[in-house]
N, C-alpha and C positions, 0 to 999 in steps of 0.2 A: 431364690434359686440355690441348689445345691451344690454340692461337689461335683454329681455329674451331669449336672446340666454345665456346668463349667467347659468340660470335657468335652461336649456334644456341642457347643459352642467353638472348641477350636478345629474339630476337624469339618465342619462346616466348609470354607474354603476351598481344602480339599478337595470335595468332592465337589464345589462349586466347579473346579480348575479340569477335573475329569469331563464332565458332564460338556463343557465346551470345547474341550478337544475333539472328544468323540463326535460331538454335532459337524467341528470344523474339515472331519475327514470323510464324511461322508462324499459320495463320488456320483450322487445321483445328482444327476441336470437337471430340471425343469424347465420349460417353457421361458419362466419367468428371468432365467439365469441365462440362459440364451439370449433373449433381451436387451439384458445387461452389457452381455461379453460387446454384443454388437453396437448398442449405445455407446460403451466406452470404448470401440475399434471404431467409430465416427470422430470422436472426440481427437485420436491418435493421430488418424488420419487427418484432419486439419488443422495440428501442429505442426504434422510432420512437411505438409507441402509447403513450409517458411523455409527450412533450411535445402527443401530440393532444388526450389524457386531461387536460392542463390548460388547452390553448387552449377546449373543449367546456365544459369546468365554470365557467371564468371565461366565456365566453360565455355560456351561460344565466345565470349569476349577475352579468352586469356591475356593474350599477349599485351592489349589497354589494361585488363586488371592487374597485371605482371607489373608494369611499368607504375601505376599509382598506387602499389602497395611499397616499392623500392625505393618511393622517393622520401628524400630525408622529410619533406613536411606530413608524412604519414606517419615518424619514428615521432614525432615532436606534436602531432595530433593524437597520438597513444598516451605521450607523456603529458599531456594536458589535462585526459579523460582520468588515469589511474591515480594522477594528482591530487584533482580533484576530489572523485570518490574518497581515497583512503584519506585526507584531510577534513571533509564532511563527517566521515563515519567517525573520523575519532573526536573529532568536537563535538558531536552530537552525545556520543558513549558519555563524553565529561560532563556536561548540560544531565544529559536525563537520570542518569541513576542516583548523584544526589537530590534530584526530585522529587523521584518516585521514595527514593529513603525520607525524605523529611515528610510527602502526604502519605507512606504507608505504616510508620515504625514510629512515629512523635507524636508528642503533642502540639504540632505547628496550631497555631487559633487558623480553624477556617479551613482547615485540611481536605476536606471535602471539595468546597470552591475552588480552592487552588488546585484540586485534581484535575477539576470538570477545565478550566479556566488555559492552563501550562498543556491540555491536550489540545485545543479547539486550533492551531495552524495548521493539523493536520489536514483541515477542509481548505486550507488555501490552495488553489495550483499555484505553481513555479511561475508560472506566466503572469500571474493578479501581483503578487509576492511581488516578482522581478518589476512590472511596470510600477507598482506604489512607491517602493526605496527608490529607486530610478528617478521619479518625478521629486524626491524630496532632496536624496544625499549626493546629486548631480551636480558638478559644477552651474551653475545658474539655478539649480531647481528651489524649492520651495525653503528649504534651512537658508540657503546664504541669504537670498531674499530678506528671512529673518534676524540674518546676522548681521547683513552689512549696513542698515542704518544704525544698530546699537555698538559694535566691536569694526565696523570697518574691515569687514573680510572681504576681498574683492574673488576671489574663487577659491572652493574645497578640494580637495583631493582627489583625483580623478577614481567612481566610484565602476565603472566599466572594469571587464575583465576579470580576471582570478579573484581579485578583494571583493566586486559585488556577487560573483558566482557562489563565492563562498559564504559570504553570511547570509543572501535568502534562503540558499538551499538547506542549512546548518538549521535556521531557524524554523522550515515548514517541515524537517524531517525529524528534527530530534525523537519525536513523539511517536516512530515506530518503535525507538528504544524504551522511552518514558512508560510505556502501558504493558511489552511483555517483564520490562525488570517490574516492575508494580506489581503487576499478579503474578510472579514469582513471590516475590515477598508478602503478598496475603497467604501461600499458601506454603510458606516457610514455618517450620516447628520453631517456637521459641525455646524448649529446651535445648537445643544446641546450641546458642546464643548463653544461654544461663548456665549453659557445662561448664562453656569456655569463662565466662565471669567465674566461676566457684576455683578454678583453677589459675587465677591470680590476677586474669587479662584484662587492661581497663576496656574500657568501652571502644576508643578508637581503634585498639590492639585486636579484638574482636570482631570489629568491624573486617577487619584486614585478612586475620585470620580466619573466619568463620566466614561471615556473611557475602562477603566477595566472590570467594573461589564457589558457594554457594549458586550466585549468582551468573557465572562464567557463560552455562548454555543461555540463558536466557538472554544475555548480553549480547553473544555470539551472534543467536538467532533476532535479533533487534538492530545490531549492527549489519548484519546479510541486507536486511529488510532496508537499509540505510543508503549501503551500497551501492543495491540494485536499482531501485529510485537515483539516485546519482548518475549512474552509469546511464540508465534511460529518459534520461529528462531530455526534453526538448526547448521547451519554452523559455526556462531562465536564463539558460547559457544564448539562447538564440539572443534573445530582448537584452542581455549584456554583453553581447558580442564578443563571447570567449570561446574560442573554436574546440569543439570534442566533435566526437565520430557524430551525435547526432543531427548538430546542426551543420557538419559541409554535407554528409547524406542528403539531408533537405534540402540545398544548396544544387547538389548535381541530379535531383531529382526535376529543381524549377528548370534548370538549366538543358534537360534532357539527356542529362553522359550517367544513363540507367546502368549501363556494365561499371561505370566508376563506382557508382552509389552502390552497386551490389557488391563490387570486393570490401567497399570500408565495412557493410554492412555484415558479411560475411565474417570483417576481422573481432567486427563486435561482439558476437554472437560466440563468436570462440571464445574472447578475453572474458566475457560474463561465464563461459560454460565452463572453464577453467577457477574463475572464482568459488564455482557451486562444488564443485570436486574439492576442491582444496577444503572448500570450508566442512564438508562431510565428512573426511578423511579426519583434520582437527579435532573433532569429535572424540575420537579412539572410541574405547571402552570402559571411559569412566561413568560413576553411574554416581548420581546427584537426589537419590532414595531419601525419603523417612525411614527410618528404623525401628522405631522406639515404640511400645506396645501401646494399644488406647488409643483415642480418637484426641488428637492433636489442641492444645489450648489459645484461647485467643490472644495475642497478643496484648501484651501491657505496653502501652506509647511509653519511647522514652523521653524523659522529661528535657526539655530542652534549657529549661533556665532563661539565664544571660543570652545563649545563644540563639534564642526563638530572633532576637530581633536578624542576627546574622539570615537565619534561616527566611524570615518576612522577606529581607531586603532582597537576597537571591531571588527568590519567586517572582517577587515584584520587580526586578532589572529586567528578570528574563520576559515578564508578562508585557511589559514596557514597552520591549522593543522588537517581541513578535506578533501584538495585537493593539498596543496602543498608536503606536508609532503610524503603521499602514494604516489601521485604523482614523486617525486625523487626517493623513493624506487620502482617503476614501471620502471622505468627509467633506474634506475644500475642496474636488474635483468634483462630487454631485453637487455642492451647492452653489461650486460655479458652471456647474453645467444647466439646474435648475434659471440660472441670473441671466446666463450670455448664450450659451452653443445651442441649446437647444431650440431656440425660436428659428435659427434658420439648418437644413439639411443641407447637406452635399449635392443635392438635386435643383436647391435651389426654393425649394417651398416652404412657405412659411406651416411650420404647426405652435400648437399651446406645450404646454409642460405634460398637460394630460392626454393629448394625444401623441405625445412621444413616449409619455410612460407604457402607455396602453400598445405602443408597436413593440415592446418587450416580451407580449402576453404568447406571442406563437412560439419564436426563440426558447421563453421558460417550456413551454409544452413540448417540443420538439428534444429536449433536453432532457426533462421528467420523463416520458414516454419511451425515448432508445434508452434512458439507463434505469427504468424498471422492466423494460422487457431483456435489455442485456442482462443482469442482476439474475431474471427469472429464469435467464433460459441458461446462464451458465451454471448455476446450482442444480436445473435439471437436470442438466449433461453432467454436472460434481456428483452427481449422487449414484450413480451404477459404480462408476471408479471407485468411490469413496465405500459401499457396500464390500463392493468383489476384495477390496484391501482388506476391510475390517472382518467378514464371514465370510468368505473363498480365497484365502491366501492361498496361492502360486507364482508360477515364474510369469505366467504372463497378468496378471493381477497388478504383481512388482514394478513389471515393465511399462501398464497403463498408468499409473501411478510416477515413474521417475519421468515419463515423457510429458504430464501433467505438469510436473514441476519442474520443467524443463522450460518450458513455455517462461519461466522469468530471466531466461536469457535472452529473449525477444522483444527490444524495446517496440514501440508503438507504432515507427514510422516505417522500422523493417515490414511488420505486419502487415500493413499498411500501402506497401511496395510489392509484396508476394500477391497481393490478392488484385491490386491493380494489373499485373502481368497476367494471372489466372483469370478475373473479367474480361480481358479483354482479348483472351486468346483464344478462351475456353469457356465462357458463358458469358456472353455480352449480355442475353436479358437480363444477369445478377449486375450485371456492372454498373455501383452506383446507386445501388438498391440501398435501404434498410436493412433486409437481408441480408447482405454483404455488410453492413458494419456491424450490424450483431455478433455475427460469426468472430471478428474482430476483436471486438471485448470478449468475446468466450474465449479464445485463445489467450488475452493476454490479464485473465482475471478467471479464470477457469481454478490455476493453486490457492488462491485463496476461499472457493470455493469450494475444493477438495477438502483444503485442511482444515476449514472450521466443521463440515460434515463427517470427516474422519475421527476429528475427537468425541462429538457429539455421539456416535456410533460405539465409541469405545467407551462409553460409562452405561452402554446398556447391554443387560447381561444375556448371554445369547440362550441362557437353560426357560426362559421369556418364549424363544423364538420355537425352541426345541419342543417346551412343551406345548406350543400352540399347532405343534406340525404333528406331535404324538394325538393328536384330537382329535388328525385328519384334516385339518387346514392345509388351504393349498400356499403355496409361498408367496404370493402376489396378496391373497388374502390377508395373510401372516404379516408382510411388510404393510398394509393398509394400514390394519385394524390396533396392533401393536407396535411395528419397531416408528412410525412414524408421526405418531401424537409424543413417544417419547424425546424424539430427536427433533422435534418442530422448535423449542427454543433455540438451539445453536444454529439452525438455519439461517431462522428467521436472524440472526446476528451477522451471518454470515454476508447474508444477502444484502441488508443494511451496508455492510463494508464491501461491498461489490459494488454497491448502487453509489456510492461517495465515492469510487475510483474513475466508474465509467464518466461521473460528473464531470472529474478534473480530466480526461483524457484529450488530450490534444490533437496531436498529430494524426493518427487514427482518424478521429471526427474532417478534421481539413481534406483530406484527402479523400476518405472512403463514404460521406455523405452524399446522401441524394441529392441535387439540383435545385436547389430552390428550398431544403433541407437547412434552415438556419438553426446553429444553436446557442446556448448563451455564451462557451466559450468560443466560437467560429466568432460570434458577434464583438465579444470582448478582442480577441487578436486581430482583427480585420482595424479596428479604430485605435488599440495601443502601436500595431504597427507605421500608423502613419501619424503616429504621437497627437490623437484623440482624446486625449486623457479625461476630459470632462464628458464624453459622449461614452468612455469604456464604463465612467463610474457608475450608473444604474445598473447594467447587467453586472457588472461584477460585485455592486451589493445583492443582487437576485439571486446568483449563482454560490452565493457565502450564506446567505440565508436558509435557503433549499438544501445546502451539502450540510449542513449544521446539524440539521435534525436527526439523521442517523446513529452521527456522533454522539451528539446528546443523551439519546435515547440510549446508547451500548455503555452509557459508563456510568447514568444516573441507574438506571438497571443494577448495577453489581452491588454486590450488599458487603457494608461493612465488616 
């Protein structure tokens, strides 16, 4: 190659960056675009009747939702929930980034395994979590048991409340942090690391100075992800009996005082939509770029030494005690479920081992089925939004797009509550449908569906689409044939993490399921509720097995 092919090489870009302007200003509609606009005005629209459905309810019921926002135990139900969260998120921040540094940046032995191994509680829900520790770290439960015939402990520390709230949820959530700091850091330049060593800085000093502040958005956005899980969990706080907005909500819903359940839920929904602002805002306009010319080198591990064993033991306390621990308690509650519970039911009949295993087989299906056709159908609905953002930016593109992700200020049970009101006001044949809990998870897993489509969208180049339209292709053609065999892996990733959400969804499921509609978590909470524990353990090993595989599959996938 010459000198001016060198040349012809740089302004290449350029005219890459022209060529997609011009396509993106183009002002003719088609058919195909029209489509869009109105699949993703479907999509808006049944976000948006969550927070109408509670402006309406506290509306007719002001003066009762007046009085239960005013009461001190609503200031001290606030102070319970933001506790909470911001004590999870920063434990979680501490847990996962020296993680993700020792399996993406060392040479830890096994680095690999321990990626796949320190991600895998992600598949637990809050509710499996909270009942396993519960049955082991409880005053009487399964440790003292083991303690007090050897040290004579006659009871532990009471594990209810703030202390057990905080370390299930600390422990099944780290791993939204864990996995975007990680791939930040695969796709971190090591010359900035090797700048700051040539300029004096040891290794920790650089760590602190360089690699950190490096890492800030991706912490940011892993902590958000921390948060909001936090803030909408239902199950853990409920099964540990430490009162946040989600479970008195659930509480004055059994109870029927709906106009109370709508102002807490009401204040929810702001306090989440306030964190989403703030944290944007945070943001500013700093910009966290490569710079540097050339196509980026692989990282050299650095060498851990002496410290590899520090580094083992970390991994190994944390693996310990978010997979081994529940793990053994899963373990002695199927195998005394196999020994004892299972020969007689609650009905009073006798069955075998294997025809109790085999009444699991509808539950798992009923499970599979709503969360691969939720999965399918919210990535269909992710994908007009996700287009109109990436190749028809405007204001209202922008706007289907912030209402999308808006929808994570909506925990499960709000959802869940709005569409009961609208069943039963406004469509009683939906009420209680399939139907109606689809819709459900598209609402409340719709932005994860956006944003693994929106990235995917944004690494294909649109002069692709341009030239396929300058041929005479029509746009529907266009997106067939071209943009969508390109974008099919990050989907299919996508959908994977939609279909391991829908799996863990709780509240949602309890409420908005058909009649006779079992599923493995309705199965699981139905029997931890009434402290079952040997009858929960088969579907909640069914249900860890099944959510497993997605996970598996999205991170044995990513290449060194």
């Amino acid at each position: 190659m010459g000198v001016t092919d060198f040349g012809n090489v740089r302004t290449l870009p350029r005219i890459q960056i022209e060529l997609d302007r011009s396509w993106l200003r183009q002002r003719h509609w088609s058919p195909f675009h029209w489509l869009l606009v109105g699949s993703a005005g479907i999509v808006a629209a049944l976000i948006l009747l969550v927070p109408a459905y509670l402006l309406l309810r506290v509306g007719t019921g002001w003066a009762e939702a007046w009085q239960t926002l005013s009461q001190p135990r609503t200031l001290q139900i606030l102070g319970n929930t933001l506790g909470l969260a911001l004590a999870v998120t920063a434990a979680s921040a501490f847990i996962a980034v020296p993680l993700a540094w020792l399996t993406t940046c060392t040479d830890l032995p096994g680095k690999r395994f321990w990626a796949v191994i320190v991600a895998l509680p992600l598949v637990v829900p809050s509710y499996v979590a909270a009942y396993l520790f519960a049955s082991i770290l409880t005053p009487k439960g399964l440790l003292q048991q083991i303690l007090h015939p050897i040290f004579g402990v006659e009871r532990l520390p009471n594990f209810y409340g703030f202390p057990g709230a905080f370390l299930v949820l600390t422990l099944i959530s780290y791993p939204f942090i864990f996995l975007t700091v990680r791939s930040a850091l695969k796709k971190m330049d090591p010359a900035l690391v090797e700048a700051a060593r040539s300029l004096g800085l040891s290794p920790w000093r650089a760590f602190w100075r360089v690699t950190l502040p490096y890492l800030r958005p991706s912490i940011a956005a892993g902590g958000l992800l921390v948060m909001l899980y936090t803030l909408r969990d239902f199950g853990a706080v409920t099964m540990l009996q430490y009162s946040t907005f989600t479970r008195i909500i659930y509480n004055r819903y059994l109870g029927y005082k709906l106009d109370m359940a709508a102002a807490m839920a009401l204040v929810l929904v702001l306090v989440t939509a306030v964190i989403l602002i703030l944290e944007q805002r945070s943001q500013g306009k700093a910009r966290y770029a490569r710079v540097s010319i050339g196509v980026a080198r692989a990282q050299k591990p650095v060498k851990l030494g002496r410290w590899r064993w520090l580094g083992l033991g970390f991994t190994g306390l944390l693996s310990f005690w978010a997979l081994i621990v529940p793990s053994l308690g899963l373990a002695y509650w199927f195998w005394r479920g196999l020994n004892q519970d299972w020969a007689v039911k609650s009905l009073g009949v006798a069955q075998t081992n294997v025809e109790s295993l085999l009444s699991l087989v509808e539950p798992a299906w009923h499970s599979l089925s709503a969360s691969l056709l939720g999965a399918g159908l919210a990535m269909l609905l992710a994908l007009p939004i996700a287009i109109l953002v990436v190749r028809r930016p405007s204001r209202l593109s922008r706007l289907f797009e912030r209402l999308s992700y808006a929808s994570f200020a909506l925990p499960g049970i709000v959802v869940a509550l709005a569409y009961v009101f609208f069943g039963t006001n406004y469509a009683s044949s939906l009420y209680q449908t399939l139907p109606m809990l689809l819709v459900a998870y598209v609402i409340l897993f719709v932005p994860q569906a956006v944003g693994a489509q929106r990235s995917s969208l944004l690494q294909v180049s649109a002069s692709l689409e341009e030239a396929a339209q300058s041929l005479g292709k029509r746009p529907s053609t266009i997106f067939r044939r071209i943009t969508l065999p390109l974008v099919k892996p990050g989907m299919l990733a996508g959908a994977a993490l939609v279909f391991l959400t829908c799996m863990k969804e709780l509240p949602a499921t309890l409420i908005l399921s058909p009649l006779g509609f079992n599923t493995l978590s309705a199965e699981i909470w139905s029997n931890i509720g009434e402290a079952f524990f040997a009858r929960a353990a088969a579907p909640t090993l069914l249900l860890l097995l099944l959510s497993s595989i997605p996970l598996a599959w999205m991170t044995l996938r990513e290449k060194e």
